[in-house]
C-alpha positions, 0 to 999 in steps of 0.5 A: 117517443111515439112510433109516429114520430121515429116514422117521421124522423126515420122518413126525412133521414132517408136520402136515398128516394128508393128506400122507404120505412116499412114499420117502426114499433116502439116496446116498452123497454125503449127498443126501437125497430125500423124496418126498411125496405126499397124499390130495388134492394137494401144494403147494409150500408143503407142500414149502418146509415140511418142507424147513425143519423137516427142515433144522432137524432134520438140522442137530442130527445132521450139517452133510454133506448136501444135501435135496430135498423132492419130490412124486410126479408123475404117470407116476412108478410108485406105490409104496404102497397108500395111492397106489393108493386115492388114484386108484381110479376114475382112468385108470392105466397097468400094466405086468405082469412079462411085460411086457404093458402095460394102459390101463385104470380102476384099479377097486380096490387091497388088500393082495393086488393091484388090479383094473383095467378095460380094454376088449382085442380078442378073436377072437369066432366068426363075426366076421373081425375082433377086436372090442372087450371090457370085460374086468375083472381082477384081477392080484396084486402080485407080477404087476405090475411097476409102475403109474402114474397115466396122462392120457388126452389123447383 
């Protein structure tokens, strides 16, 4: 079995149009995971559910396997567009390939890259100390190492 196959199963079992397959991988051993993930929130029951169907399908193919249905919980990375639109609006934490870390208000997300705002200290002249600025970005994909949905608990 090939993760483009589960992916493709996973995805026509799927009854309900807000939920969406976010990764299937495949180890060695056979253990399958597909994490799912939806416009709203995922149950348990929408697990247990394609838990099942999937069992039954991959039970005609091979008898070699072990599978977890999962959600994607808060902190994990996002890991398509469709993710990123779901929390538009939503606190987010960005960590940049240079390392550099953002809190900020996830305001837009595209093909090309997303657009967050955050408040950074800047030296302003005539002031000792940095103050505090509302700065809007847009940074491309290919500048974001990874982005996760963040609670601010303040």
């Amino acid at each position: 079995m090939q993760v483009s196959e589960i992916r493709q199963i996973a995805e026509e079992l799927i009854t309900n149009p807000e939920l969406f397959v976010v990764e299937v991988t495949i180890s060695p051993a056979g253990d399958i995971c597909i994490t799912l993930d939806s416009d709203g929130s995922v149950s348990v029951d929408d697990c247990v559910a394609l838990s099942r169907a999937m069992s039954a399908k991959i039970d005609e193919i091979t008898d070699d396997y072990s599978l977890v249905v999962t959600s994607a919980g808060i902190g994990q990375p996002l890991k398509m567009l469709r993710q990123y639109h779901k929390l538009t609006g939503g606190s987010v934490e960005v960590i940049l390939t240079d390392g550099t870390k953002i809190l900020g208000t996830l305001d837009a997300a595209d093909e090309n890259g997303i657009t967050i705002s955050y408040q950074e200290k800047v030296a302003v002249e005539g002031k000792k100390r940095k103050q505090l600025v509302d700065v809007v970005r847009t940074y491309p994909f290919d500048e974001v190492r990874s982005t996760a949905e963040w609670l601010d608990y303040k």
